[in-house]
C-alpha positions in Angstrom: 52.9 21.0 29.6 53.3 18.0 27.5 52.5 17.9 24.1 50.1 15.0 22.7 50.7 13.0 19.9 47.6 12.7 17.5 47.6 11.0 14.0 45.9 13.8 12.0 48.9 16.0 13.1 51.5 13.7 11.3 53.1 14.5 8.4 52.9 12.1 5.6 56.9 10.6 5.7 56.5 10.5 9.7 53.2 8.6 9.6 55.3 6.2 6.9 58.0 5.9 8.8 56.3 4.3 11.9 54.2 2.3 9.7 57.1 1.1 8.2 59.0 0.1 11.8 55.7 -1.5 12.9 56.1 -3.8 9.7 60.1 -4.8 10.6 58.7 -5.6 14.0 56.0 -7.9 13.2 58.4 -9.5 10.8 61.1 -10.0 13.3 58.4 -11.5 15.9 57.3 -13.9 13.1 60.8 -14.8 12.7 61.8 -15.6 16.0 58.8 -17.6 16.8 59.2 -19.5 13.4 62.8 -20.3 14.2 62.3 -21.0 17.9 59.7 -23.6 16.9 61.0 -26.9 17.4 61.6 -29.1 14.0 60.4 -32.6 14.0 58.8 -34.8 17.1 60.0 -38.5 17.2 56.9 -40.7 15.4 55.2 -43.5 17.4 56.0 -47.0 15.9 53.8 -49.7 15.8 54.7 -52.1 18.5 56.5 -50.1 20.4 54.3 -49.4 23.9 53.3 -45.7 24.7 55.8 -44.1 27.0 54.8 -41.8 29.6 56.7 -38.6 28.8 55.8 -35.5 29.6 54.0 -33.4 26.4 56.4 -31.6 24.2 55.1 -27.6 23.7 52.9 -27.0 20.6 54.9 -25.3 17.8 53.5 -22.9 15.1 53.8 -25.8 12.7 51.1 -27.7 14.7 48.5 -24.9 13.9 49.0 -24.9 10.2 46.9 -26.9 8.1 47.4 -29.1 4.7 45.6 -27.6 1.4 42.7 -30.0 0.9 42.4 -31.6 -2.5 39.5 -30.0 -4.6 37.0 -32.6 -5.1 36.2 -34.9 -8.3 34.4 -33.2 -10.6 31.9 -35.3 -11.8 31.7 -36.7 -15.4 29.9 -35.1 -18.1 27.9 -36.6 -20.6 26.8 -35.0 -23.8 23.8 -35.6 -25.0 24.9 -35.1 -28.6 27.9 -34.2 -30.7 29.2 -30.7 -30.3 29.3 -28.7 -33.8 31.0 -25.5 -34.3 27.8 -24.1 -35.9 24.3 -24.9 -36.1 22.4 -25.7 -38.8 19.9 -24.1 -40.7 17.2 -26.7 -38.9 18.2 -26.7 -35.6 17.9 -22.7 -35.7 14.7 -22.8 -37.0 13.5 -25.7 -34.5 14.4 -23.1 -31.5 14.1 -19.5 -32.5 11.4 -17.4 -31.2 11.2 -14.5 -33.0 11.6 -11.3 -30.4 8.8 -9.8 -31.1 6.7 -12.5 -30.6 8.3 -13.8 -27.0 8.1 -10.2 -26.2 4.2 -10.0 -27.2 3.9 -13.4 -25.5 5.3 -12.0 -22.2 2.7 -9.2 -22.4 -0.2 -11.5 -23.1 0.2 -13.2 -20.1 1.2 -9.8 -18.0 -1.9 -9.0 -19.0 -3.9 -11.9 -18.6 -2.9 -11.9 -14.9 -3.9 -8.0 -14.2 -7.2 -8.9 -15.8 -7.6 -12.1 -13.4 -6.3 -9.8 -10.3 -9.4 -7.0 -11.3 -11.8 -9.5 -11.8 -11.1 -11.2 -8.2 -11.3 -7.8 -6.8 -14.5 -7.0 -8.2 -17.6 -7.7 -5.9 
């Protein structure tokens, strides 16, 4: 009777091993078919009239495509100078205490519970 061969009953250095011979093979196909690829096709000239030739086989090179060039990034204007710190004014123009955004938040949590029971209410 034969015996099967099943991948939880490898041991680690065999299961390596034929990983590692699966790898060289893949590399040597790649290899050859990069190799046997064929270099360069003549270019068409302008003037020169289209012969009929028979098509030449597509190589690898034919599939691979050119890294596209990111697009502009548009140009930013500032709306003012940028300073390393703010002043005393400018933090007291925009600061919101927490306690108060926080209280604010609530209000208006509120407010719309309040709005919600009241449409319920016949």
């Amino acid at each position: 009777m034969r015996k099967r061969l099943r991948l939880d009953q490898l041991k680690p250095g065999q299961l390596a091993l034929g990983l590692g011979g699966l790898f060289l093979l893949s590399v040597a196909v790649t290899l050859i078919v990069l190799l046997a690829a064929p270099r360069g096709r003549p270019r068409l000239e302008a003037g020169k009239p289209l012969e009929a030739e028979a098509p030449e086989p597509l190589g690898v090179q034919d599939f691979l495509l050119e890294n596209p060039e990111p697009p502009a990034l548009p140009r930013v204007f500032l709306y003012r100078e940028p300073t390393p710190r703010w002043s005393e004014e400018q933090v007291r123009r925009y600061w919101v205490p927490v306690d108060k955004a926080v209280m604010d938040i609530l209000k208006r949590e509120n407010d719309s519970r309040m709005e919600q029971l009241f449409r319920e209410v016949p």
